[in-house]
Backbone as a chain_set.jsonl record, in Angstrom:
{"seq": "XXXXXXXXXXXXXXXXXXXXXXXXXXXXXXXXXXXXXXXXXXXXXXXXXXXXXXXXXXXXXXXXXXXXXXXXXXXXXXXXXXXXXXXXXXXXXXXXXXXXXXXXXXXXXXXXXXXXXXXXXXXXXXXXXXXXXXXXXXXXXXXXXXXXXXXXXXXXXXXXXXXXXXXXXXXXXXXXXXXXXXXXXXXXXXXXX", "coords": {"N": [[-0.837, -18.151, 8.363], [2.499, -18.907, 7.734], [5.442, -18.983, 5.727], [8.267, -21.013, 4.927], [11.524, -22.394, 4.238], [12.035, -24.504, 6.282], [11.326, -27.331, 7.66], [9.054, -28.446, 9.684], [7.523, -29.624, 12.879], [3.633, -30.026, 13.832], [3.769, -28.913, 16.612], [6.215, -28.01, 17.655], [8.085, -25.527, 18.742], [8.492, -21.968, 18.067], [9.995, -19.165, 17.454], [9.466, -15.892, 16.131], [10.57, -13.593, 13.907], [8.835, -10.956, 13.365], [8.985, -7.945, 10.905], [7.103, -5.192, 9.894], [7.52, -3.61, 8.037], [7.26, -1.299, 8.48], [7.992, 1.035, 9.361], [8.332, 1.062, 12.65], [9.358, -0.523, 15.341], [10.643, -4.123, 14.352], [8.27, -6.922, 15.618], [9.014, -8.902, 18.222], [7.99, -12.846, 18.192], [7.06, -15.784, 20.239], [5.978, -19.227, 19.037], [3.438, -21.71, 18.38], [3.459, -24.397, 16.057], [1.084, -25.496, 14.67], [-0.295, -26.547, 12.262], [2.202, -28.087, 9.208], [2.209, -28.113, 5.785], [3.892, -28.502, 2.929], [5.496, -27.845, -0.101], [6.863, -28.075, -3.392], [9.069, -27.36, -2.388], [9.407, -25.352, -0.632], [8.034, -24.511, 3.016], [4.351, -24.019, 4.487], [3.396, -22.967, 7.41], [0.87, -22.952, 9.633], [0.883, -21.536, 12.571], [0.393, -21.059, 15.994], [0.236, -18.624, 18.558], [-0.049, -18.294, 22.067], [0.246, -16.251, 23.518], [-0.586, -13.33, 23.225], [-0.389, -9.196, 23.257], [-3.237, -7.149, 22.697], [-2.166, -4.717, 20.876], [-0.031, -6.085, 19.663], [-1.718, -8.227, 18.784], [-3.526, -6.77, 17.221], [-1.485, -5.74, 15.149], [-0.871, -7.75, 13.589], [-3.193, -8.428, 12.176], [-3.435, -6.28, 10.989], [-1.348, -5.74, 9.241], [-1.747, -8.138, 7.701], [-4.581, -7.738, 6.561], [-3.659, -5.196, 5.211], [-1.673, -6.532, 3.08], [-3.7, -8.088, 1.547], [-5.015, -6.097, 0.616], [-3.232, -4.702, -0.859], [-2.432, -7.215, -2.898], [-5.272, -7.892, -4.413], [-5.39, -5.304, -5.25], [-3.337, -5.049, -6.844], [-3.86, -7.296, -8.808], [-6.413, -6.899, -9.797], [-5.594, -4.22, -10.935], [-7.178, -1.699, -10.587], [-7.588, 1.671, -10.773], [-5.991, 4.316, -8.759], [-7.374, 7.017, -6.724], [-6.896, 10.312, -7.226], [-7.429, 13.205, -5.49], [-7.038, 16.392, -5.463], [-6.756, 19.947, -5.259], [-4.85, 21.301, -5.951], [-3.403, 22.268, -9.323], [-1.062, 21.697, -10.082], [0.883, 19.942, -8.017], [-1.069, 18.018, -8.008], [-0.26, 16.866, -10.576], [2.001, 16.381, -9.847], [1.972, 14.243, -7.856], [0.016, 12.476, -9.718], [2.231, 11.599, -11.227], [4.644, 10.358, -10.281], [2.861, 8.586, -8.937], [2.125, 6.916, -11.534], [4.98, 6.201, -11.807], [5.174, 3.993, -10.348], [3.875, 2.358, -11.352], [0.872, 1.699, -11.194], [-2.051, 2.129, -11.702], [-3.8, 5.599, -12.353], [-6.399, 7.603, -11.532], [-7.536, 11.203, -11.496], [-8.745, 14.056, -9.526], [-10.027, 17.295, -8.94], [-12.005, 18.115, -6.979], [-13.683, 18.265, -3.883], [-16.333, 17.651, -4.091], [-16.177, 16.072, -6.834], [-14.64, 13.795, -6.359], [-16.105, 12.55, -4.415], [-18.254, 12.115, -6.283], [-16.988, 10.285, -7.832], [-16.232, 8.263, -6.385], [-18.696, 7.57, -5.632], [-19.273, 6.242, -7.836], [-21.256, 3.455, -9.557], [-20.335, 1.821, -11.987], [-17.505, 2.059, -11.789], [-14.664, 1.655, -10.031], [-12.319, 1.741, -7.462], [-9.048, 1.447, -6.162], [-8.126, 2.734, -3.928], [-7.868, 5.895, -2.417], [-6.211, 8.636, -2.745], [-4.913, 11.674, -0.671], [-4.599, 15.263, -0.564], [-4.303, 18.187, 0.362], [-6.209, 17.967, 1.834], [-6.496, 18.618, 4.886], [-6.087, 21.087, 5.293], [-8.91, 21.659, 5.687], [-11.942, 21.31, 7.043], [-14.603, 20.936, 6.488], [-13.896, 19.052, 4.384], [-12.29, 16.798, 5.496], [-13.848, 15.643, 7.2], [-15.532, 14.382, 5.238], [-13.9, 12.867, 3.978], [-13.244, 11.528, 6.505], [-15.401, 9.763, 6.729], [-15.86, 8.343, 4.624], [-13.656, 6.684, 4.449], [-14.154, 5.12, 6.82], [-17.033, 3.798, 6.498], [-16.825, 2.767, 4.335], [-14.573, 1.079, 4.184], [-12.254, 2.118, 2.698], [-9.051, 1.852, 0.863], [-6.677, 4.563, 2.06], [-4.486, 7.187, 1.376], [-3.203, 9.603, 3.128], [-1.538, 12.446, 2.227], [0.678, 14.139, 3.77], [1.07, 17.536, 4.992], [3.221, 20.041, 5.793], [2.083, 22.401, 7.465], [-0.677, 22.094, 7.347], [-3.491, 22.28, 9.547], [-5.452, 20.702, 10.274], [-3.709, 17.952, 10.428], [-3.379, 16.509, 12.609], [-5.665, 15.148, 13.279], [-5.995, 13.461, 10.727], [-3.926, 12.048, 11.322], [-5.173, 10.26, 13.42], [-6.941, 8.973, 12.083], [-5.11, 7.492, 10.866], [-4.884, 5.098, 12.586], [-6.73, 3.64, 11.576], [-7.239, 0.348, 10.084], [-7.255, 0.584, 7.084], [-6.221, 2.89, 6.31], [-2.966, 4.645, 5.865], [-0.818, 6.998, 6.886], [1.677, 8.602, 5.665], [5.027, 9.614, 7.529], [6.313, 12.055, 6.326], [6.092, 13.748, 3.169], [6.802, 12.838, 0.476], [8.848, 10.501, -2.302], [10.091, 7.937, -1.581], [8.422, 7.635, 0.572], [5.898, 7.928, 0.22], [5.734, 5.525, -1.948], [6.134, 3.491, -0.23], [3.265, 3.433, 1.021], [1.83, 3.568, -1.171], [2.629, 0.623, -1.314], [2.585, -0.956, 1.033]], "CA": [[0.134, -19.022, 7.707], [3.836, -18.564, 7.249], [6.155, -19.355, 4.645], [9.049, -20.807, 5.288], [12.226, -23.429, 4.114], [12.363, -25.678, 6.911], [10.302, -28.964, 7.712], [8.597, -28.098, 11.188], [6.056, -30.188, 12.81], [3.075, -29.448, 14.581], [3.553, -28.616, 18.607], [7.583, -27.26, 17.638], [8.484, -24.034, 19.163], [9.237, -21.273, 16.958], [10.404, -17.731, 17.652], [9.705, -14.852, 15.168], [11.044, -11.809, 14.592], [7.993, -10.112, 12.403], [8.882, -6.78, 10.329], [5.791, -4.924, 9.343], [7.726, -2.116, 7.001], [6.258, 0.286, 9.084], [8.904, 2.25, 10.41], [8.888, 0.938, 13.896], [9.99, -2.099, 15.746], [10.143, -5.367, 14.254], [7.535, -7.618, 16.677], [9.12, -10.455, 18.535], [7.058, -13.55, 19.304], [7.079, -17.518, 20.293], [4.168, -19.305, 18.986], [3.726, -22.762, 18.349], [3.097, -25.274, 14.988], [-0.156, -26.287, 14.206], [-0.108, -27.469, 10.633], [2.783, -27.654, 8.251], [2.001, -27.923, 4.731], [5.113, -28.824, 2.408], [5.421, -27.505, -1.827], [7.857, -27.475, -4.033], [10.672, -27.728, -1.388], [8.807, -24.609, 0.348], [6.513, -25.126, 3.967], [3.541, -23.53, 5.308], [3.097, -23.261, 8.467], [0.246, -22.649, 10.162], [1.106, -20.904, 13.681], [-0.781, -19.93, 17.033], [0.149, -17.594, 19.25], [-0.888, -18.205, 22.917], [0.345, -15.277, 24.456], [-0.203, -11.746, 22.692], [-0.968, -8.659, 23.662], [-4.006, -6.9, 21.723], [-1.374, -4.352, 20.194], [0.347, -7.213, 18.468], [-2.599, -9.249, 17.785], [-3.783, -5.812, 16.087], [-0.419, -5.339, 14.205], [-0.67, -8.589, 12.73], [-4.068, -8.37, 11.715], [-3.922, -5.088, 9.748], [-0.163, -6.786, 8.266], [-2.299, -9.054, 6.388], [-4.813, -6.961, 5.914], [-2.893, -4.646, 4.063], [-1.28, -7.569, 2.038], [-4.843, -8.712, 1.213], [-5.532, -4.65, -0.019], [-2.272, -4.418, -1.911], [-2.494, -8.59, -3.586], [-6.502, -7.628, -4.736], [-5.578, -3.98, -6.108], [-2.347, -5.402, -8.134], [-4.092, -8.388, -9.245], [-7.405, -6.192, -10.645], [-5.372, -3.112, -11.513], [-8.415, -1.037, -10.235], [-6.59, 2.574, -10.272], [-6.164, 4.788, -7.393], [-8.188, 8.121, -7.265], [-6.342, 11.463, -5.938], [-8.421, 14.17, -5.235], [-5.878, 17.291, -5.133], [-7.301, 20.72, -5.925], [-3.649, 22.399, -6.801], [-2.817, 21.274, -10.403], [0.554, 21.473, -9.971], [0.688, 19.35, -7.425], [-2.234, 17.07, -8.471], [0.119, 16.208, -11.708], [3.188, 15.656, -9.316], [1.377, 13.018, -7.467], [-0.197, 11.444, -10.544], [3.509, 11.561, -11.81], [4.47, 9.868, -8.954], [2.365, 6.955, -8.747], [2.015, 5.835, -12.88], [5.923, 5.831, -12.495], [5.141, 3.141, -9.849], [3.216, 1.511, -12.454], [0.099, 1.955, -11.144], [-2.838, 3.265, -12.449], [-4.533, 6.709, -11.707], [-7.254, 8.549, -12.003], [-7.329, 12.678, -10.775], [-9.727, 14.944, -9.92], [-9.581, 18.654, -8.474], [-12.48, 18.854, -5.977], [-14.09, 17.403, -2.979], [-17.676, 16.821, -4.54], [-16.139, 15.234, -8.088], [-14.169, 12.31, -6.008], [-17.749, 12.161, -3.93], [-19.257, 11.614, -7.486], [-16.177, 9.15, -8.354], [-16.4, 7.119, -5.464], [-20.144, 6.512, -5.757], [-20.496, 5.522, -9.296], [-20.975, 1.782, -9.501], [-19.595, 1.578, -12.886], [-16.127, 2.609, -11.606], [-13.723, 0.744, -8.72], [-11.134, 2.314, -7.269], [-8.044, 0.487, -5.351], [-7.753, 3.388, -3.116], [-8.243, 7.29, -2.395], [-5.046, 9.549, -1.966], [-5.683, 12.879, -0.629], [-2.983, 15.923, 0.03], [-4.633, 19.396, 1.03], [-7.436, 18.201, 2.484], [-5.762, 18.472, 5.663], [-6.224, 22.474, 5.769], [-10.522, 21.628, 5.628], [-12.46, 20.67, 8.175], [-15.523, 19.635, 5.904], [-13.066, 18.123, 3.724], [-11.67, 15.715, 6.453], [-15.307, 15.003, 7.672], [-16.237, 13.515, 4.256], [-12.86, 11.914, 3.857], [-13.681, 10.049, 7.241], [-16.972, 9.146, 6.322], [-15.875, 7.162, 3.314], [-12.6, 5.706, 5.13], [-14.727, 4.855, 7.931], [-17.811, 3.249, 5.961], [-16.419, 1.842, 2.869], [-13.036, 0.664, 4.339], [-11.465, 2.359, 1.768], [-7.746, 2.307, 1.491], [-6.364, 5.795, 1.947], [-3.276, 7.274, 1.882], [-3.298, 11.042, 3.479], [-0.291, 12.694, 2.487], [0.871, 14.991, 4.814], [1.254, 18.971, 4.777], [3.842, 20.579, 7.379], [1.044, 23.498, 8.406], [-1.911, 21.244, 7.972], [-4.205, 22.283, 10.499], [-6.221, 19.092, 10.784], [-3.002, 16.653, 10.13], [-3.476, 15.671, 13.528], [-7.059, 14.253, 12.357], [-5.366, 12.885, 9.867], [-2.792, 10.89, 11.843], [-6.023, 9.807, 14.34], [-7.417, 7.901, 10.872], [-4.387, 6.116, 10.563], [-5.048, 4.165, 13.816], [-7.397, 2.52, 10.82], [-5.774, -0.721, 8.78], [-6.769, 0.655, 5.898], [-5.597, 3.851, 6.422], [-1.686, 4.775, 5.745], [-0.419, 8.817, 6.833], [3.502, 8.906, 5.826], [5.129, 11.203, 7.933], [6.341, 13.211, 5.001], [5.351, 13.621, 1.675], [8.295, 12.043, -0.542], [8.963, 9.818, -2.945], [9.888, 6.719, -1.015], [7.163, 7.842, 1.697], [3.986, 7.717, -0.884], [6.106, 4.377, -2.405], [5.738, 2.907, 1.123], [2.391, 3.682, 1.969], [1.407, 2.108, -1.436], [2.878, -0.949, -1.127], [2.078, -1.857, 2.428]], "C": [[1.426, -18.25, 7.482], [4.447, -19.126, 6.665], [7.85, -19.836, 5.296], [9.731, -21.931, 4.648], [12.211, -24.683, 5.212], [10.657, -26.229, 7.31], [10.165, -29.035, 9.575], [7.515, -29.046, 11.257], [5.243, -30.126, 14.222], [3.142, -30.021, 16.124], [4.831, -27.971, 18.51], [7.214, -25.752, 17.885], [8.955, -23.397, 18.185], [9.36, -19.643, 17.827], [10.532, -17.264, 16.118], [9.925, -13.552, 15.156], [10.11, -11.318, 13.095], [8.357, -8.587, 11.846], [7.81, -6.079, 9.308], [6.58, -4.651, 8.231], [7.083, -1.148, 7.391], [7.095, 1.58, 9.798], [9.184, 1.66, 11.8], [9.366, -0.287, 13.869], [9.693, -3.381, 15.212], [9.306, -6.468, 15.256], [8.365, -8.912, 16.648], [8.509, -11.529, 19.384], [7.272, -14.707, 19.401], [5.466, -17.374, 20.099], [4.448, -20.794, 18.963], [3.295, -23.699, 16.732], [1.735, -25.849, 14.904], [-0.428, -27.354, 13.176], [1.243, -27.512, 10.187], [2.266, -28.731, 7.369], [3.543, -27.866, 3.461], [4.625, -28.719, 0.409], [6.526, -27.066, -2.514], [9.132, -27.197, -3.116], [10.152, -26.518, 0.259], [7.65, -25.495, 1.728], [5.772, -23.748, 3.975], [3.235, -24.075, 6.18], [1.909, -22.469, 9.188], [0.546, -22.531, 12.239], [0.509, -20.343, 14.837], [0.048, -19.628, 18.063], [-0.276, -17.594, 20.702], [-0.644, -17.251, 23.663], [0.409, -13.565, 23.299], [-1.538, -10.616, 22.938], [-2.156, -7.984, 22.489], [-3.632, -5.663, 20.791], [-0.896, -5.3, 19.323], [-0.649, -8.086, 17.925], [-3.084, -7.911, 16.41], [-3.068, -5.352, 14.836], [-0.377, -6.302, 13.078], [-2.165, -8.639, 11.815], [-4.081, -7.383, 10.386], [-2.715, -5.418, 8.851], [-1.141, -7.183, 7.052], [-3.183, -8.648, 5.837], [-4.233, -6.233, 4.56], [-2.282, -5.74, 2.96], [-2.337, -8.136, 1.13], [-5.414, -7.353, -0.241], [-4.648, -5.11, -1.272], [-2.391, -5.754, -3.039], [-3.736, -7.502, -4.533], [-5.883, -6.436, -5.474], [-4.377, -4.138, -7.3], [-3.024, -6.212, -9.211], [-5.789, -7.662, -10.37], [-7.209, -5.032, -11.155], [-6.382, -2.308, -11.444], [-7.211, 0.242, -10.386], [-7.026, 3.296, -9.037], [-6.667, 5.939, -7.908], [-7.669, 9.431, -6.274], [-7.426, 12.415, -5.903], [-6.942, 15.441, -4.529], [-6.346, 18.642, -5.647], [-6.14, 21.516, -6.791], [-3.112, 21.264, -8.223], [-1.42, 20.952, -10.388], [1.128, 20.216, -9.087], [0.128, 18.019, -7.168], [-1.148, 16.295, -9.51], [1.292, 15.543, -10.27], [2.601, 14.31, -9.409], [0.886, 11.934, -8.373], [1.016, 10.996, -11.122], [4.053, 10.409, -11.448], [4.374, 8.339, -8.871], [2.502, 5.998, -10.066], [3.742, 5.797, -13.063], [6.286, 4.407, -11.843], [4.563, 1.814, -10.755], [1.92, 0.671, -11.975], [-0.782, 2.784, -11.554], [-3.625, 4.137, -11.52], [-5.138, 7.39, -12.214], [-7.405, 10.037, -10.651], [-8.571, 13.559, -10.586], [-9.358, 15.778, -8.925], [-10.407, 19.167, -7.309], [-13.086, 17.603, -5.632], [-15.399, 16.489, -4.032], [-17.12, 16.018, -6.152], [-16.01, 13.882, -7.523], [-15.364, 12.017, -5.769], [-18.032, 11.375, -5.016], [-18.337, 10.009, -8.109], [-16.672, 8.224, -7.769], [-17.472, 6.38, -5.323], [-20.327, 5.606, -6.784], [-20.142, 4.519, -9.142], [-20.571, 1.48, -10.595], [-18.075, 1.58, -13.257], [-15.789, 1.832, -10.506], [-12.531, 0.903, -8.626], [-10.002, 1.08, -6.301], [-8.097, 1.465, -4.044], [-7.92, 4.683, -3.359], [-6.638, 7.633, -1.936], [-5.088, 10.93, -2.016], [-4.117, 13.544, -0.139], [-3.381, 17.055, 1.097], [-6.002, 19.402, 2.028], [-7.521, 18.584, 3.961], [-5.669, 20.124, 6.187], [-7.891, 22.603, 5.434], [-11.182, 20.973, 6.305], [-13.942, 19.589, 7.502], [-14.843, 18.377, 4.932], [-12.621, 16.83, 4.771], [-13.328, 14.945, 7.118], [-16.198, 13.967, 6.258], [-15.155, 12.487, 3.874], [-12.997, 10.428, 4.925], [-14.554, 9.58, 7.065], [-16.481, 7.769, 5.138], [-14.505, 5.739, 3.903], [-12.923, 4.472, 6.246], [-15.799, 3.841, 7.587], [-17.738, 2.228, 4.74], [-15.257, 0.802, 3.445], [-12.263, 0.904, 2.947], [-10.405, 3.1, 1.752], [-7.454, 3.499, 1.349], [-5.507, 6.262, 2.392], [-3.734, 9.165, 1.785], [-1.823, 11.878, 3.117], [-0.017, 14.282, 3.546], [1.633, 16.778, 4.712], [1.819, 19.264, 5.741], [2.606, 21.681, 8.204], [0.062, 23.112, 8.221], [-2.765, 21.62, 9.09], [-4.897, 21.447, 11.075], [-5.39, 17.978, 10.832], [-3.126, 15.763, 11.715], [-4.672, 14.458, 13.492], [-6.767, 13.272, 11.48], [-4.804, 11.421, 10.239], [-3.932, 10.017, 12.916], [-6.683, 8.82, 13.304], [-6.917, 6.703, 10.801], [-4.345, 5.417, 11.459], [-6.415, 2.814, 12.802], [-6.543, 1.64, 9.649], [-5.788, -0.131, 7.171], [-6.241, 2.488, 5.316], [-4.235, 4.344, 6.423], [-1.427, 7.215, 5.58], [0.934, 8.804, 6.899], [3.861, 9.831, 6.778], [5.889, 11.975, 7.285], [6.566, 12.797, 4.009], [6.937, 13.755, 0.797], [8.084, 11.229, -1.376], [8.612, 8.377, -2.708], [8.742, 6.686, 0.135], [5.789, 7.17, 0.815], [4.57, 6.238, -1.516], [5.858, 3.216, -1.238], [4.552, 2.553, 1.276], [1.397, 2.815, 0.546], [1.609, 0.697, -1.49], [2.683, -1.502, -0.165], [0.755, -1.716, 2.598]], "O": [[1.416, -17.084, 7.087], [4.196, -20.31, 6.889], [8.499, -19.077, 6.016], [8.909, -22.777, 4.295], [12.404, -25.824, 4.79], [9.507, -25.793, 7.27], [10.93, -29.513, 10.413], [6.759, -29.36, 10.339], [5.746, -30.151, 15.345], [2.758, -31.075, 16.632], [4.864, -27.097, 19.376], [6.341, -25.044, 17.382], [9.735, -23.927, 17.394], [8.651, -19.305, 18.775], [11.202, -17.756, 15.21], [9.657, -12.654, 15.953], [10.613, -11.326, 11.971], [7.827, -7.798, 12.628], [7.715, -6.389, 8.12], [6.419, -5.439, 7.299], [6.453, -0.296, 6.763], [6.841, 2.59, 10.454], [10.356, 1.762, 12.162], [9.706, -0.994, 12.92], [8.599, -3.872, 15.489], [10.211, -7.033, 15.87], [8.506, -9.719, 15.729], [8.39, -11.516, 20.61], [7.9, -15.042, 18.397], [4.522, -16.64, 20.389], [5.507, -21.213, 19.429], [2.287, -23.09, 16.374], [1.653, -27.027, 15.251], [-0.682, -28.556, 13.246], [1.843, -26.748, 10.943], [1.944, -29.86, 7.74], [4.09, -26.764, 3.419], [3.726, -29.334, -0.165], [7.087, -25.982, -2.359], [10.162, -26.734, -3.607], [10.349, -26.655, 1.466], [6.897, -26.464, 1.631], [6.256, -22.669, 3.632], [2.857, -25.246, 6.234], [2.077, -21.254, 9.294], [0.358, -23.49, 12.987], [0.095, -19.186, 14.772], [0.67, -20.594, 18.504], [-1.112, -16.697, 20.812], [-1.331, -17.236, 24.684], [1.395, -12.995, 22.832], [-2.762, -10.744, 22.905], [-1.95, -8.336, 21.328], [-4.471, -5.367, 19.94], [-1.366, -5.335, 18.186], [-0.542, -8.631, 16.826], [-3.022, -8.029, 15.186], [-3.562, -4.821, 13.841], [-0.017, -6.016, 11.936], [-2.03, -8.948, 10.631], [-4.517, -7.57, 9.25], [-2.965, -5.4, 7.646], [-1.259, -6.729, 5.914], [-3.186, -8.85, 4.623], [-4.307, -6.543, 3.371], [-2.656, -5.517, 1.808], [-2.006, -8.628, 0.052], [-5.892, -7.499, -1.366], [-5.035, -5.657, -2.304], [-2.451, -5.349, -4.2], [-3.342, -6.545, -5.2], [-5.881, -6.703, -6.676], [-4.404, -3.556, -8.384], [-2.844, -5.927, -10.395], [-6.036, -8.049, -11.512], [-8.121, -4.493, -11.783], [-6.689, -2.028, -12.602], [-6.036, -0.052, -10.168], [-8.051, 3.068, -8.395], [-6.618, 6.181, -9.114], [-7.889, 9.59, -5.073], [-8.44, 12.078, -6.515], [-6.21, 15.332, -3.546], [-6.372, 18.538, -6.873], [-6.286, 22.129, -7.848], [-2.679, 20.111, -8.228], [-0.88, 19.897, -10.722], [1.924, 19.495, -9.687], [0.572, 17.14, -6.427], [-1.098, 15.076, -9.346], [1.266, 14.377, -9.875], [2.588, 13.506, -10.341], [1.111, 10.747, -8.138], [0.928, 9.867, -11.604], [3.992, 9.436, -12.2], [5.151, 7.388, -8.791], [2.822, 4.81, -10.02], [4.141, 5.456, -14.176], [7.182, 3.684, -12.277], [4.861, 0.62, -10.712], [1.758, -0.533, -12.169], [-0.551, 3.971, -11.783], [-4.042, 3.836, -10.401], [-4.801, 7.934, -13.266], [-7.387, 9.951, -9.423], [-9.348, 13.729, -11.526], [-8.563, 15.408, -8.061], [-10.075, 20.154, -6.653], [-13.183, 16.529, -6.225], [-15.436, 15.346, -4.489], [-17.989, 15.25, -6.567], [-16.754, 12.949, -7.823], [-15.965, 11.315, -6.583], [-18.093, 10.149, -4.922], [-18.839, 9.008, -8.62], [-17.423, 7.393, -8.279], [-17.561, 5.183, -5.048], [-21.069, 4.626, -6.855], [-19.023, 4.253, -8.704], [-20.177, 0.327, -10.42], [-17.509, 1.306, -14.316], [-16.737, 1.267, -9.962], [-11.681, 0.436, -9.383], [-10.399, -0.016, -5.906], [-8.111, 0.834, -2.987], [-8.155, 4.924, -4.543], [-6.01, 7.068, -1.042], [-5.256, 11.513, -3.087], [-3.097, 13.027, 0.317], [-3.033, 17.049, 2.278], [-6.58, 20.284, 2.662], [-8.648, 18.895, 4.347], [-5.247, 20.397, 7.31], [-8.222, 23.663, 4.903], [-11.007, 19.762, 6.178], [-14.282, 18.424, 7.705], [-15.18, 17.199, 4.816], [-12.88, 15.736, 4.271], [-13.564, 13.761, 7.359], [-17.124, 13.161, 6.346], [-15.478, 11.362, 3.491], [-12.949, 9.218, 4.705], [-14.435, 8.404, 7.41], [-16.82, 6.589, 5.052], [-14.474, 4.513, 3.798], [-12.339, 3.416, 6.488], [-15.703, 2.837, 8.293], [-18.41, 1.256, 4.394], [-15.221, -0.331, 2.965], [-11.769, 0.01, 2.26], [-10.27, 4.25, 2.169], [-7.965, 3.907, 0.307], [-5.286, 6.122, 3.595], [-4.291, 9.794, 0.885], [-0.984, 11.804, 4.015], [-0.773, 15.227, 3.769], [2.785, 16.931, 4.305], [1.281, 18.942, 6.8], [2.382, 21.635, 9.413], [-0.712, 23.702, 8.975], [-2.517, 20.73, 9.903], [-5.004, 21.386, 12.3], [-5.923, 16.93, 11.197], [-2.966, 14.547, 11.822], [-4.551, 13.242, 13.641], [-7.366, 12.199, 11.545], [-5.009, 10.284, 9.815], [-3.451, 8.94, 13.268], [-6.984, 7.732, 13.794], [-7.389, 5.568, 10.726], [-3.389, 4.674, 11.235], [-6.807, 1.699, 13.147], [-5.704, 1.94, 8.799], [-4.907, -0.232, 6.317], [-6.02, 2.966, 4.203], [-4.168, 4.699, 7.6], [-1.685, 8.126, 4.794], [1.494, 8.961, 7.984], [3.156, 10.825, 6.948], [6.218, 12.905, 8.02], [7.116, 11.727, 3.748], [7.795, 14.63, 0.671], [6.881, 10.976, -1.422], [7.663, 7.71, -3.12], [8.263, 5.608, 0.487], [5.049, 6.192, 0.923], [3.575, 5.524, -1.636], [5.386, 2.118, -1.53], [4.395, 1.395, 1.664], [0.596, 1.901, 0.742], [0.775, -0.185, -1.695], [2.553, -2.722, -0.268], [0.19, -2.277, 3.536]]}, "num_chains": 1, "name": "protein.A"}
């Protein structure tokens, strides 16, 4: 479904020019009208697509995805859970995010998050990890949970990283987000999309 002001009806041609917020190219596509749906002066339109390649069908998929992550984790305020062993560092990041006005919870080593992430009395929105990225078992338990849970995870990124390439091979998953450097508006990005 798309949102839109004007009063379309179904079989009309449309051309869109889609912008993830992802850094690259906005996607441009023709599709055609299926439904529209009319509220409050606003439409929805329901839209198909008969020609796209399985790059763009994939782009749009993890789009809404992510919109689905980010809606759900605003809407239950679940907080996010860093796992950062340098305190210094660890505070930045929590700094960081509660000025986003999100909530966070911190911890300093691999096996605590482990213990976070299991307990069923707890529910996180998301994992954000920094150094793990110079640990090889570290990145092997990171994918495990990214991989099994679908749980969102933002990697932030270390210039001498030894595994960041690992890293950046994750984010080929939707719910996966690897800025390519560790900033302000970067980590502001990566939660909001």
């Amino acid at each position: 479904m798309v949102s839109g002001d004007r009063k379309l009806r179904p079989g009309h041609l449309v051309h869109l020019l889609i912008d993830f917020d992802t850094g690259e190219e906005p996607m441009s596509i023709t599709g055609s009208v299926r439904r529209a749906r009319g509220d409050n002066g606003a439409v929805a339109l329901a839209i198909a697509f008969p020609i796209l390649t399985a790059d763009q069908e994939d782009a749009i998929h993890n789009a809404v995805l992510r919109a689905l992550v980010r809606r759900d984790a605003i809407a239950a305020q679940l907080p996010l859970l860093v796992f950062e062993p340098r305190r210094r560092v660890r505070e930045e990041i929590e700094a960081e995010i509660r000025s986003f006005g999100f909530p966070v919870s911190c911890v300093d080593s691999l096996a605590e998050a482990v213990r976070e992430l299991e307990r069923e009395e707890v529910e996180y929105s998301g994992l954000i990890i920094h150094s793990a990225t110079h640990d090889a078992p570290s990145m092997d338990v990171i994918e495990f949970f990214t991989k099994s849970d679908d749980l969102r995870t933002i990697i932030l990124p270390e210039p001498n990283g030894k595994l960041h390439e690992r890293a950046r091979g994750l984010a080929k998953l939707p719910q996966v987000r690897v800025p390519r450097v560790w900033s302000r508006s970067e980590l502001r990005r990566a939660l909001t999309n």
